[in-house]
N, CA, C and O atoms as a GROMACS GRO file, in nm:
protein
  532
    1UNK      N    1   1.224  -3.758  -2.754
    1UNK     CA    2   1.120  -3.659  -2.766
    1UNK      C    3   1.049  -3.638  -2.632
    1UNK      O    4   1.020  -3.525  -2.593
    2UNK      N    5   1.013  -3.781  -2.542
    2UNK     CA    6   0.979  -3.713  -2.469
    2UNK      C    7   1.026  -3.653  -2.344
    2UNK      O    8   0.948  -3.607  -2.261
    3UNK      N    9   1.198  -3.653  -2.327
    3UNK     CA   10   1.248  -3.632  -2.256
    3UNK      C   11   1.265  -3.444  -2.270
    3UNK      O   12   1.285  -3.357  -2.185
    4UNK      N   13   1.249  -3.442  -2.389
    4UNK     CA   14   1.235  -3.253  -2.412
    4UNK      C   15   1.131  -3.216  -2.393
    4UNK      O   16   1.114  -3.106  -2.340
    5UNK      N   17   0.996  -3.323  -2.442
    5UNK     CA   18   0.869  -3.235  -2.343
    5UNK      C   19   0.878  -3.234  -2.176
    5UNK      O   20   0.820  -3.141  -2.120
    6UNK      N   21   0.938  -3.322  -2.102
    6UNK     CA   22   0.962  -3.323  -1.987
    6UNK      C   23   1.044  -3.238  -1.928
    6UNK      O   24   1.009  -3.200  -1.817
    7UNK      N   25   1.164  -3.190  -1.978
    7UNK     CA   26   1.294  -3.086  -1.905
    7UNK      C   27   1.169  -2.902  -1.986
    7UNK      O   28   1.191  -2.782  -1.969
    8UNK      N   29   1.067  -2.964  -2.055
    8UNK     CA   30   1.019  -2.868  -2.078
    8UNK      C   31   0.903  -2.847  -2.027
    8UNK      O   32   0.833  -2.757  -2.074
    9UNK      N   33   0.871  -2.904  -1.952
    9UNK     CA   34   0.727  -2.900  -1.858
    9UNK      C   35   0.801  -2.851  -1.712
    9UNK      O   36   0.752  -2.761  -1.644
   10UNK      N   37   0.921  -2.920  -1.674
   10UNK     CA   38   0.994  -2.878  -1.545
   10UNK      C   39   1.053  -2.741  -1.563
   10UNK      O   40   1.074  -2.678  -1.460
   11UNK      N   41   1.084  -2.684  -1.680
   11UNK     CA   42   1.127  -2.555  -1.689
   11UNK      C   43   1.026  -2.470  -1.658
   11UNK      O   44   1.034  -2.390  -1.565
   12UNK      N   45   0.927  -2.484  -1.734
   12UNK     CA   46   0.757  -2.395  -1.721
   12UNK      C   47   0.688  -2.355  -1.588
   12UNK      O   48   0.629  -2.256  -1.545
   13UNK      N   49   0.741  -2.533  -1.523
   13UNK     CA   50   0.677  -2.522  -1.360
   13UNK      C   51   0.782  -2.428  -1.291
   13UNK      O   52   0.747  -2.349  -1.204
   14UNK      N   53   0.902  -2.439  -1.327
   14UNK     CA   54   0.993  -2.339  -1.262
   14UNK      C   55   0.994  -2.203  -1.254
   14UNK      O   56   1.031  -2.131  -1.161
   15UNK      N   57   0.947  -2.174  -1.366
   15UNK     CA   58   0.919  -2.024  -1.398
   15UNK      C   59   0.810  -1.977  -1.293
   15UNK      O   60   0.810  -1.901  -1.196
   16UNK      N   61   0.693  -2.077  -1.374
   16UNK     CA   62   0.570  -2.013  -1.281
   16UNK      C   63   0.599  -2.002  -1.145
   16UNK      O   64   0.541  -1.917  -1.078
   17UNK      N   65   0.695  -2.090  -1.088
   17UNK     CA   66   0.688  -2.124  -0.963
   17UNK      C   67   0.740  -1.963  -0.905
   17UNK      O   68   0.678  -1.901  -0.819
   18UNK      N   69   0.870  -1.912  -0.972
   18UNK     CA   70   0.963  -1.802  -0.930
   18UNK      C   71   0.855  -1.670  -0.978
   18UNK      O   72   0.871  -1.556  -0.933
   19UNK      N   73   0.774  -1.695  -1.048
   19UNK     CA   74   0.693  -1.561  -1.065
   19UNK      C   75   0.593  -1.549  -0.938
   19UNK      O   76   0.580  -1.453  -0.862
   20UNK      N   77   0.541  -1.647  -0.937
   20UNK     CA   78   0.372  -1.678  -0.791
   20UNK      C   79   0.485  -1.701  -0.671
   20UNK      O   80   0.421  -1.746  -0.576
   21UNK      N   81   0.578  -1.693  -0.646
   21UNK     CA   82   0.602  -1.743  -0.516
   21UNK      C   83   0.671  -1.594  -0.413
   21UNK      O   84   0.716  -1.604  -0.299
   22UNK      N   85   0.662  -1.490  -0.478
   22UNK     CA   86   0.656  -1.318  -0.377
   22UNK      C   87   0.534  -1.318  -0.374
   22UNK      O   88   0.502  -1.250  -0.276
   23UNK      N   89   0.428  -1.362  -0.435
   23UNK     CA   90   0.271  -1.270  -0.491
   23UNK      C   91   0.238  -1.332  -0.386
   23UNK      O   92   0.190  -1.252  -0.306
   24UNK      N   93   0.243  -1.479  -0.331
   24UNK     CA   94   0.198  -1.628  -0.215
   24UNK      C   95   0.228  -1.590  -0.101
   24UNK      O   96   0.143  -1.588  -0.012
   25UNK      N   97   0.418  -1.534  -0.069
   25UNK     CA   98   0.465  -1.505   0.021
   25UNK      C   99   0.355  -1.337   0.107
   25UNK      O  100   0.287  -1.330   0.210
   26UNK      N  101   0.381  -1.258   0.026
   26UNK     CA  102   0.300  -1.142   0.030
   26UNK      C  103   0.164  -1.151   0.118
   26UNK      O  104   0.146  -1.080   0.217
   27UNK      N  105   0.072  -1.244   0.070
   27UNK     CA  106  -0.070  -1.219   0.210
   27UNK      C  107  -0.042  -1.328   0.303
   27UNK      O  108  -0.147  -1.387   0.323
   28UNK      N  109   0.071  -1.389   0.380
   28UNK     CA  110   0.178  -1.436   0.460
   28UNK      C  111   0.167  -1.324   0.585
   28UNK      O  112   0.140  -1.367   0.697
   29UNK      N  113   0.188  -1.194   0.566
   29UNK     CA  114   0.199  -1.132   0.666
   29UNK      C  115   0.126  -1.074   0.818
   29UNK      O  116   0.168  -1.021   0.921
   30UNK      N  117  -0.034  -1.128   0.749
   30UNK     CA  118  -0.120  -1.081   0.812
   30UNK      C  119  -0.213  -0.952   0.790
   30UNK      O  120  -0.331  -0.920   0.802
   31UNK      N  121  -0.079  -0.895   0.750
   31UNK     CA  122  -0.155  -0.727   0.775
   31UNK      C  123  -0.199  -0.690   0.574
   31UNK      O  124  -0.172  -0.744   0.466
   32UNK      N  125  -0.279  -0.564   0.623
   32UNK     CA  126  -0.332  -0.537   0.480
   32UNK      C  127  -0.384  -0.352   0.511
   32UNK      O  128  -0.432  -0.304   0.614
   33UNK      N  129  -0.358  -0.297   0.410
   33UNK     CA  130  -0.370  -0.147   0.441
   33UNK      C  131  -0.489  -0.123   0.299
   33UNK      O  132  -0.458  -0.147   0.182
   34UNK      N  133  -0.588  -0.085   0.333
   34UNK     CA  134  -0.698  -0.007   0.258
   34UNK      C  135  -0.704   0.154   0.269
   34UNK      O  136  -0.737   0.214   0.370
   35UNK      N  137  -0.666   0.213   0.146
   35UNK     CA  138  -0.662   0.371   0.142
   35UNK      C  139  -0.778   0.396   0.102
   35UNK      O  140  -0.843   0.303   0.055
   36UNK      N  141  -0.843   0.542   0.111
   36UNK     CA  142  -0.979   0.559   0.092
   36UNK      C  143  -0.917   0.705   0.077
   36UNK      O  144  -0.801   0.734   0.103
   37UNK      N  145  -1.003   0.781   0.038
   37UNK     CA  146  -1.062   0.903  -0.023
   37UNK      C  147  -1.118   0.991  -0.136
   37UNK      O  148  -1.119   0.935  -0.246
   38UNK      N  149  -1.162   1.114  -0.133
   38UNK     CA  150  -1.212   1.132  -0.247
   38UNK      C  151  -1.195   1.135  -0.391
   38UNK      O  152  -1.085   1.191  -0.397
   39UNK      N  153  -1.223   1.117  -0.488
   39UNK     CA  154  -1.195   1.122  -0.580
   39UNK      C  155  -1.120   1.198  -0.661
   39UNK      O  156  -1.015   1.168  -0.718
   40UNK      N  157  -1.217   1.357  -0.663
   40UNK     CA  158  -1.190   1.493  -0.704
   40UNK      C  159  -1.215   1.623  -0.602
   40UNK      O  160  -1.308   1.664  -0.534
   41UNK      N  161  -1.094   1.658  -0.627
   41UNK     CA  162  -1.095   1.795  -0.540
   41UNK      C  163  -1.030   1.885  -0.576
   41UNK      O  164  -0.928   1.855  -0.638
   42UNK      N  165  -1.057   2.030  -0.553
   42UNK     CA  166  -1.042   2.132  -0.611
   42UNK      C  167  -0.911   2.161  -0.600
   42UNK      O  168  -0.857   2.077  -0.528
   43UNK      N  169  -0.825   2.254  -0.644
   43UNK     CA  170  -0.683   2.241  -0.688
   43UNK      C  171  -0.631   2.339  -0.577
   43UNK      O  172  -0.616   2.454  -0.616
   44UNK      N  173  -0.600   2.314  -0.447
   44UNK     CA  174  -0.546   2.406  -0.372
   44UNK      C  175  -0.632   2.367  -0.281
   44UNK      O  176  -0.668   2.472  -0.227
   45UNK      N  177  -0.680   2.289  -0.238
   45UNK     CA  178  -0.780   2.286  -0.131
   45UNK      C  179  -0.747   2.125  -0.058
   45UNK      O  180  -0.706   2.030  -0.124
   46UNK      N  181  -0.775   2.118   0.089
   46UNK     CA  182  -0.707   1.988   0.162
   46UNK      C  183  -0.786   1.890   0.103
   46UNK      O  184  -0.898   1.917   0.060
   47UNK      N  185  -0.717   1.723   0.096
   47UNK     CA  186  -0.736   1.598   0.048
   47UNK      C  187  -0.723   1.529   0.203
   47UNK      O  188  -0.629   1.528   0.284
   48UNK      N  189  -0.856   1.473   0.208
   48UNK     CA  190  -0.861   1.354   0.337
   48UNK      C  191  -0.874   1.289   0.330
   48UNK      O  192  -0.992   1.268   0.306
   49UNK      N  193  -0.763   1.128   0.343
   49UNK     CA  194  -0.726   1.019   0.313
   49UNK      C  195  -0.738   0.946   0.443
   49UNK      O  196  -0.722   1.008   0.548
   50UNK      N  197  -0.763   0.820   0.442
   50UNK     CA  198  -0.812   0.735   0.542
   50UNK      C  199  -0.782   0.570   0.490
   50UNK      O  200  -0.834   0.495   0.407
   51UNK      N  201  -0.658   0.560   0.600
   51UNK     CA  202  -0.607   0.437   0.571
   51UNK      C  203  -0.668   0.328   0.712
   51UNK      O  204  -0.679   0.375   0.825
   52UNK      N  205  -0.693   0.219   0.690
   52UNK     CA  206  -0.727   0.102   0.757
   52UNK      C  207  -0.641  -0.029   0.753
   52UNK      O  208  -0.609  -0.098   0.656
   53UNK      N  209  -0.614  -0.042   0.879
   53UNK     CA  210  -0.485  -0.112   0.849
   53UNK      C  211  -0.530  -0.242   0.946
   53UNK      O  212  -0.541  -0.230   1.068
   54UNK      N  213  -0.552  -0.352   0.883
   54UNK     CA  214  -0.593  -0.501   0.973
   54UNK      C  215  -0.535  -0.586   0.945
   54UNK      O  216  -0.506  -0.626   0.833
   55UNK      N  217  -0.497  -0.644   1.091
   55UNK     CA  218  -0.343  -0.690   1.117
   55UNK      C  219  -0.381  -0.811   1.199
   55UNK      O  220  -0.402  -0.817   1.320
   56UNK      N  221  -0.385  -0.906   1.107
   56UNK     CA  222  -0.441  -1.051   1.219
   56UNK      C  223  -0.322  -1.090   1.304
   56UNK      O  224  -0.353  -1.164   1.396
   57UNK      N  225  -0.210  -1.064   1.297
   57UNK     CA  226  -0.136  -1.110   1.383
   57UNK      C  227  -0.082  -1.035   1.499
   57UNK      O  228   0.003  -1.076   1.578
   58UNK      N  229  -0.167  -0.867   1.499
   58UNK     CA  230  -0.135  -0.781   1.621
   58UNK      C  231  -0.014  -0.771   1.623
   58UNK      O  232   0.062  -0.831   1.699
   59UNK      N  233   0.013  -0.699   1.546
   59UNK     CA  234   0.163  -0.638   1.569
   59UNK      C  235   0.128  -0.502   1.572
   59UNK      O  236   0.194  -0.417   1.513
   60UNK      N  237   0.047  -0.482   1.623
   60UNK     CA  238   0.002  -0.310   1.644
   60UNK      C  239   0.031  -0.280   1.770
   60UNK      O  240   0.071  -0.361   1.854
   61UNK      N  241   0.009  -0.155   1.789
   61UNK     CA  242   0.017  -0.061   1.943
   61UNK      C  243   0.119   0.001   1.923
   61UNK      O  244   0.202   0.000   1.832
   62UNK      N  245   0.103   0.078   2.048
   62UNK     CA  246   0.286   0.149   2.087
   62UNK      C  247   0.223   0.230   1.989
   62UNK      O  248   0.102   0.230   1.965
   63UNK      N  249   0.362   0.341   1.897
   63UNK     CA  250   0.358   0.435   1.863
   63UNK      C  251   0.398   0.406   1.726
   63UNK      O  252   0.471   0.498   1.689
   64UNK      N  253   0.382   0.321   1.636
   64UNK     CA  254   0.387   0.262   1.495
   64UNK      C  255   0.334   0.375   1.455
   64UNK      O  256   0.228   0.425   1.493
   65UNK      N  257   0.423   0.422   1.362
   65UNK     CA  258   0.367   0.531   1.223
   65UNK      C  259   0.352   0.468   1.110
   65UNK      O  260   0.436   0.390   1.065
   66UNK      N  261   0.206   0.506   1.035
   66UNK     CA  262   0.191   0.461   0.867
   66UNK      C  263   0.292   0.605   0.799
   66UNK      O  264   0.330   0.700   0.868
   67UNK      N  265   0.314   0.592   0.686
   67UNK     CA  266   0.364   0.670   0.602
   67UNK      C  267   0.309   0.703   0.471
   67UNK      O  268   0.301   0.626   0.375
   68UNK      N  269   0.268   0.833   0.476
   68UNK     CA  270   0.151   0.831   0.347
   68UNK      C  271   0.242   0.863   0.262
   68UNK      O  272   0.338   0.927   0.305
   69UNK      N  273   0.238   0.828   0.120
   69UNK     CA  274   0.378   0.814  -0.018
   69UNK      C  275   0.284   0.897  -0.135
   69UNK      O  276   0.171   0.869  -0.173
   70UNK      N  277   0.358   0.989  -0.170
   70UNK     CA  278   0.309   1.046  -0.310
   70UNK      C  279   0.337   0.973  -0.457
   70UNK      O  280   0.408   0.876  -0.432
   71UNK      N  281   0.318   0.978  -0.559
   71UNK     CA  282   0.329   0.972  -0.671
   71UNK      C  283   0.420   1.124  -0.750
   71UNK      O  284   0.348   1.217  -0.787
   72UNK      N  285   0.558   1.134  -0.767
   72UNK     CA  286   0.564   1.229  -0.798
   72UNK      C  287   0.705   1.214  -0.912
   72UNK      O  288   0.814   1.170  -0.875
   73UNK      N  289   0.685   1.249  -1.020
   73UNK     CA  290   0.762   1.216  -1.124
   73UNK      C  291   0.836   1.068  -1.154
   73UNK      O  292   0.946   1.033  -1.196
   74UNK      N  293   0.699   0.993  -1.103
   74UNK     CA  294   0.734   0.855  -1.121
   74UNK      C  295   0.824   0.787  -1.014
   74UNK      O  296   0.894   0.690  -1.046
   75UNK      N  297   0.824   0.834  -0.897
   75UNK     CA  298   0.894   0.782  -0.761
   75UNK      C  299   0.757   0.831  -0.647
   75UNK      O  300   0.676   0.924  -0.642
   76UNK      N  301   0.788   0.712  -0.567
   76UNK     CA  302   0.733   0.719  -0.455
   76UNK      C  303   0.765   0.852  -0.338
   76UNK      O  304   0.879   0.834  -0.297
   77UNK      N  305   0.720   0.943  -0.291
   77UNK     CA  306   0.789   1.055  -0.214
   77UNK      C  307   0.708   1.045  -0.079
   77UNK      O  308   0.586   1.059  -0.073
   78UNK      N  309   0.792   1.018   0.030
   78UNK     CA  310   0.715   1.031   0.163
   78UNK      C  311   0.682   1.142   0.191
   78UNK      O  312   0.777   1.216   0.212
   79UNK      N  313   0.567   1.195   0.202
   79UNK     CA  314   0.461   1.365   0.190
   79UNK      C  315   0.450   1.357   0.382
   79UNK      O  316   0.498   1.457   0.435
   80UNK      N  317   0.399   1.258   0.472
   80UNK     CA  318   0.346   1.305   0.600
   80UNK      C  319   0.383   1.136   0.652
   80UNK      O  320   0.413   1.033   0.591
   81UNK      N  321   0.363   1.171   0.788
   81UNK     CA  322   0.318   1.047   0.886
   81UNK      C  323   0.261   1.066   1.007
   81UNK      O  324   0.274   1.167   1.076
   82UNK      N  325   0.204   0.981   1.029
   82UNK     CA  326   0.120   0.962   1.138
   82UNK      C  327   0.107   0.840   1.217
   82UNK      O  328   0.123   0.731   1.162
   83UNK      N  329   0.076   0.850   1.361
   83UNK     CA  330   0.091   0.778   1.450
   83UNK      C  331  -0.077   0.667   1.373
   83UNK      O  332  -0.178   0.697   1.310
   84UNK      N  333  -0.024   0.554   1.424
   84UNK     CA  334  -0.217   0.452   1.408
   84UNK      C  335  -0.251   0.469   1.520
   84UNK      O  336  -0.167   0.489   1.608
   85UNK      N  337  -0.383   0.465   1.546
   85UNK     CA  338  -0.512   0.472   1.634
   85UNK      C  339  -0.543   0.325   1.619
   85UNK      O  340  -0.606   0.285   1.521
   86UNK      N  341  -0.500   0.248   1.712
   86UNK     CA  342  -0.578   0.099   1.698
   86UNK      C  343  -0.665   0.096   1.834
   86UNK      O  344  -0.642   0.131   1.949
   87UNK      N  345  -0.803   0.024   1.750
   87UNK     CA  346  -0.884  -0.045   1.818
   87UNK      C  347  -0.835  -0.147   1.962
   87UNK      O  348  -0.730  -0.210   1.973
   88UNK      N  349  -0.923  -0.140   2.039
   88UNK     CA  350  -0.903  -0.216   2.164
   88UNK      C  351  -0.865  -0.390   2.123
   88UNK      O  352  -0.948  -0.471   2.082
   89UNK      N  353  -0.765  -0.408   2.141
   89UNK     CA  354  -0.732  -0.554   2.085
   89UNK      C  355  -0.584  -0.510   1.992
   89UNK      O  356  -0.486  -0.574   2.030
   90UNK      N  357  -0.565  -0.447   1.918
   90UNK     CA  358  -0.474  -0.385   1.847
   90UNK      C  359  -0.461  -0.466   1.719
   90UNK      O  360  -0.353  -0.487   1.664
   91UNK      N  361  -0.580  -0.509   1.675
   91UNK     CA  362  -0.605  -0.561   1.522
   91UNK      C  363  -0.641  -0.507   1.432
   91UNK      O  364  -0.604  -0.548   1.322
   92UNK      N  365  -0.748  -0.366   1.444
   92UNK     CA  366  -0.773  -0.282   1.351
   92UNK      C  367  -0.742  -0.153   1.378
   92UNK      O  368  -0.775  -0.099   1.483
   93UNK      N  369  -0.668  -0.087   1.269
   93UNK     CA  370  -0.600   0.051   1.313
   93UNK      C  371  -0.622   0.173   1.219
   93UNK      O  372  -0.628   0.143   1.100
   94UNK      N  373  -0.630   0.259   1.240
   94UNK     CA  374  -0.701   0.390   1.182
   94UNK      C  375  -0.600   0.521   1.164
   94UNK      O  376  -0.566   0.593   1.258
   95UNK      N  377  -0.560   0.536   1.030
   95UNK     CA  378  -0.509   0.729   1.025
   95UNK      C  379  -0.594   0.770   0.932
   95UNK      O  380  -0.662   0.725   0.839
   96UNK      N  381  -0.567   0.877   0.992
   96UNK     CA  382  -0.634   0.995   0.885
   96UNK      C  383  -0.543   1.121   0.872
   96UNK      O  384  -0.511   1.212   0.949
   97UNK      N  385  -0.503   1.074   0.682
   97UNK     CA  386  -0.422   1.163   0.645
   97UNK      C  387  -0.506   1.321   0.631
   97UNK      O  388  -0.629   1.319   0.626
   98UNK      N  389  -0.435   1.450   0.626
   98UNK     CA  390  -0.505   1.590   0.577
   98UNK      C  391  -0.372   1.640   0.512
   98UNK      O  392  -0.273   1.690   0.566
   99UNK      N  393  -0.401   1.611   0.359
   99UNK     CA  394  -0.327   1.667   0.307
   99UNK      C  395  -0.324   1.814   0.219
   99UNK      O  396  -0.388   1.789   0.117
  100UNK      N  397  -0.292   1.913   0.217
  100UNK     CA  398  -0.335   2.016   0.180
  100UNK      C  399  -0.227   2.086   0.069
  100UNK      O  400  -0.220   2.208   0.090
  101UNK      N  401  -0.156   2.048  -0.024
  101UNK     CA  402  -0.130   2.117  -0.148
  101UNK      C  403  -0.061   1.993  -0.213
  101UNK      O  404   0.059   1.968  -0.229
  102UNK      N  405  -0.188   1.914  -0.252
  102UNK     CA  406  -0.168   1.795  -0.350
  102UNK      C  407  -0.050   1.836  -0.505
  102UNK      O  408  -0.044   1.942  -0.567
  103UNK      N  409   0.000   1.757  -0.519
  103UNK     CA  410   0.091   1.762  -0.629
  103UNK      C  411   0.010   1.672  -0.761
  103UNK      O  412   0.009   1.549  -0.764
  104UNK      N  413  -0.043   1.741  -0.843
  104UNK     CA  414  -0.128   1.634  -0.958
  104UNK      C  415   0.029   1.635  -1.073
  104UNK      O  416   0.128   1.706  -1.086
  105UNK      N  417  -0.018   1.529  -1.126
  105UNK     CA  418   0.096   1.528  -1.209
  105UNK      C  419   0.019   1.610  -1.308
  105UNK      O  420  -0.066   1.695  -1.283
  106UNK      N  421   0.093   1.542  -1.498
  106UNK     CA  422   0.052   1.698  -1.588
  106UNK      C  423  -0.083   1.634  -1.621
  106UNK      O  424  -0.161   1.720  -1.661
  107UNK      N  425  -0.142   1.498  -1.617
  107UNK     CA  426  -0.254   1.496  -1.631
  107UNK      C  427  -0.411   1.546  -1.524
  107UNK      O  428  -0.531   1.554  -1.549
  108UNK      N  429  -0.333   1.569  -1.414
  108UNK     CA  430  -0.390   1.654  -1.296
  108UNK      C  431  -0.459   1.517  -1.220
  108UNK      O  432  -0.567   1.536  -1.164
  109UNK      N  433  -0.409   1.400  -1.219
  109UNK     CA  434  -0.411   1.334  -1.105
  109UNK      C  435  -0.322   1.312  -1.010
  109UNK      O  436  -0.204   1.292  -1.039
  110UNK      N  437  -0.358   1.314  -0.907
  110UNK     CA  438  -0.210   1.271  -0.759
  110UNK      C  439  -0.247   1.159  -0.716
  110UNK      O  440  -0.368   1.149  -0.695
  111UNK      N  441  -0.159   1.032  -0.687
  111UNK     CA  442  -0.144   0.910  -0.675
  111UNK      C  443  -0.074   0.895  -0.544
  111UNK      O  444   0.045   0.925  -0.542
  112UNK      N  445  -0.151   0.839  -0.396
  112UNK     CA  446  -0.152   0.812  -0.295
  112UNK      C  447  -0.104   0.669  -0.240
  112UNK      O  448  -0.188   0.581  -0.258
  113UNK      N  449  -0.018   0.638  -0.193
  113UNK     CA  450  -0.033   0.496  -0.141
  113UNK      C  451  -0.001   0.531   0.034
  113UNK      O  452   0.043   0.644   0.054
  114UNK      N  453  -0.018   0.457   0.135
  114UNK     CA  454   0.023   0.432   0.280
  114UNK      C  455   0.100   0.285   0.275
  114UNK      O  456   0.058   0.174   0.240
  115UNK      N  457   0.202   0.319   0.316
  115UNK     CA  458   0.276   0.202   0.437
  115UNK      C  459   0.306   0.197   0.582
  115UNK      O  460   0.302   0.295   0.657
  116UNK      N  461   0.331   0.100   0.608
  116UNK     CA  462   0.334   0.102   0.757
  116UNK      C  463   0.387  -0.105   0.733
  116UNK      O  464   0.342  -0.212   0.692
  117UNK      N  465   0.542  -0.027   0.814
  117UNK     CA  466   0.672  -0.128   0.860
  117UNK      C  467   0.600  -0.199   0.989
  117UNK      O  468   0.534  -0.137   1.072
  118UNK      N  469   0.617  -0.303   0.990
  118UNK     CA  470   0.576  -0.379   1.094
  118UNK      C  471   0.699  -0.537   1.082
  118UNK      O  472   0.778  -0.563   0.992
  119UNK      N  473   0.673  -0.612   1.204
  119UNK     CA  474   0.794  -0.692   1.227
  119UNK      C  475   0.801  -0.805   1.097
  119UNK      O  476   0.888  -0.888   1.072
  120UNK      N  477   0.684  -0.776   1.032
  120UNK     CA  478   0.722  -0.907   0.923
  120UNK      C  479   0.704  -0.849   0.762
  120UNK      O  480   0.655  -0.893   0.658
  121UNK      N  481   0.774  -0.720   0.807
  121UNK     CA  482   0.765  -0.650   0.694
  121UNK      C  483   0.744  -0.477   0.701
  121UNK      O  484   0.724  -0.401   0.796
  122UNK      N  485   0.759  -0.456   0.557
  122UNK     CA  486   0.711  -0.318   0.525
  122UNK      C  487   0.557  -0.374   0.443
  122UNK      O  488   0.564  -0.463   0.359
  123UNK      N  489   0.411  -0.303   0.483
  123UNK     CA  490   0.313  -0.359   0.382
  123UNK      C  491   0.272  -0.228   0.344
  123UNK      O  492   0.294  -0.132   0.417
  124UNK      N  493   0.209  -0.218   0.222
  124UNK     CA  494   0.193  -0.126   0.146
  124UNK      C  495  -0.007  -0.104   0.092
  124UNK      O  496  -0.088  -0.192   0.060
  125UNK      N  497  -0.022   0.026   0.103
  125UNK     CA  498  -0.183  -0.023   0.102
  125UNK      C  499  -0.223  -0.019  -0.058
  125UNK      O  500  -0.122  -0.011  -0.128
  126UNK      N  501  -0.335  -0.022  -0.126
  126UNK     CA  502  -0.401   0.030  -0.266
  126UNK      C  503  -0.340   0.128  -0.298
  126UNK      O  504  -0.308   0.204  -0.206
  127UNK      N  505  -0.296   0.170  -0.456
  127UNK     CA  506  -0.305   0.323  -0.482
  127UNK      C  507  -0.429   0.381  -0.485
  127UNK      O  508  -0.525   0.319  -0.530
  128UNK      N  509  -0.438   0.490  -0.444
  128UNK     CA  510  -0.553   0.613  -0.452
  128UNK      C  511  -0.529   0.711  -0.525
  128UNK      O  512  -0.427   0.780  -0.516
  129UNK      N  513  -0.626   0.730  -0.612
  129UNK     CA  514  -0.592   0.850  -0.740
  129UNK      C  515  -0.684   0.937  -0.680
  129UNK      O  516  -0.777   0.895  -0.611
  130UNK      N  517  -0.656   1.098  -0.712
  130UNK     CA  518  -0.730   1.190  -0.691
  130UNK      C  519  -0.719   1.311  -0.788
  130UNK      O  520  -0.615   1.376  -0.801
  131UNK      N  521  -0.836   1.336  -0.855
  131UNK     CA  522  -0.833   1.432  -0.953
  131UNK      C  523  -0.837   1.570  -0.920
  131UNK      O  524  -0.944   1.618  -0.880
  132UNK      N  525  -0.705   1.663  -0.934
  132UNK     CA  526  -0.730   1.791  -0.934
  132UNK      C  527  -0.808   1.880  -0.980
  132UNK      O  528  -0.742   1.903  -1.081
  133UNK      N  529  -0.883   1.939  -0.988
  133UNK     CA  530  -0.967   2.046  -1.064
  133UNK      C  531  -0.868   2.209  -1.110
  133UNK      O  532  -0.925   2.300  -1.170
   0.00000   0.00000   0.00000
């Protein structure tokens, strides 16, 4: 008996282990992308998105593009890119998306994320929802 609670306590730890151990690996990289913008905006009119991208291990500079990603029939769709603007030091870095004929899905929200590939990875920022009017 208690050799089955035991191959059954080592199974459990195994699991957990293979579920938490991408989620552990993941803030490993350094970097972290925060999307920002408005909420609601009128239906035909530009959306200005503002990603922040801080990167303790400086893998910034040079001409690194983020990639701003739509939400669009349930796939990710690359919409624009843009060069980062990093701060003196090349730890904190700045775009600013202008996007101008948002795609809402049929509930009339559009779903935003930014990435930006760097050497220890592709990192991916928050989704950002924005309500069409």
């Amino acid at each position: 008996m208690k050799l089955k609670s035991l191959a059954l306590a080592v199974l459990v730890a195994a699991l957990v282990l293979v579920v938490l151990a991408p989620a552990a690996s993941a803030g490993t990289t350094g970097v972290s992308i925060k999307l920002k913008g408005p909420s609601h905006v009128a239906d035909g009119s530009a959306i200005k998105l503002t990603a922040t991208i801080k990167d303790s291990l400086k893998y910034g500079g040079g001409g690194r593009v983020a990639v701003l990603l739509q939400n669009k029939n349930g796939h990710l769709r690359r919409i624009a890119s843009k060069t980062v603007a990093w701060e003196v030091g090349g730890s904190i870095g700045f775009v600013i998306f202008n996007h101008i004929y948002p795609t809402p899905s049929a509930m009339g929200i559009a779903a935003y994320r930014v990435a930006w590939r760097n050497p220890a990875g592709v990192t991916r920022s928050n989704v950002w929802r924005v309500e069409i009017d």
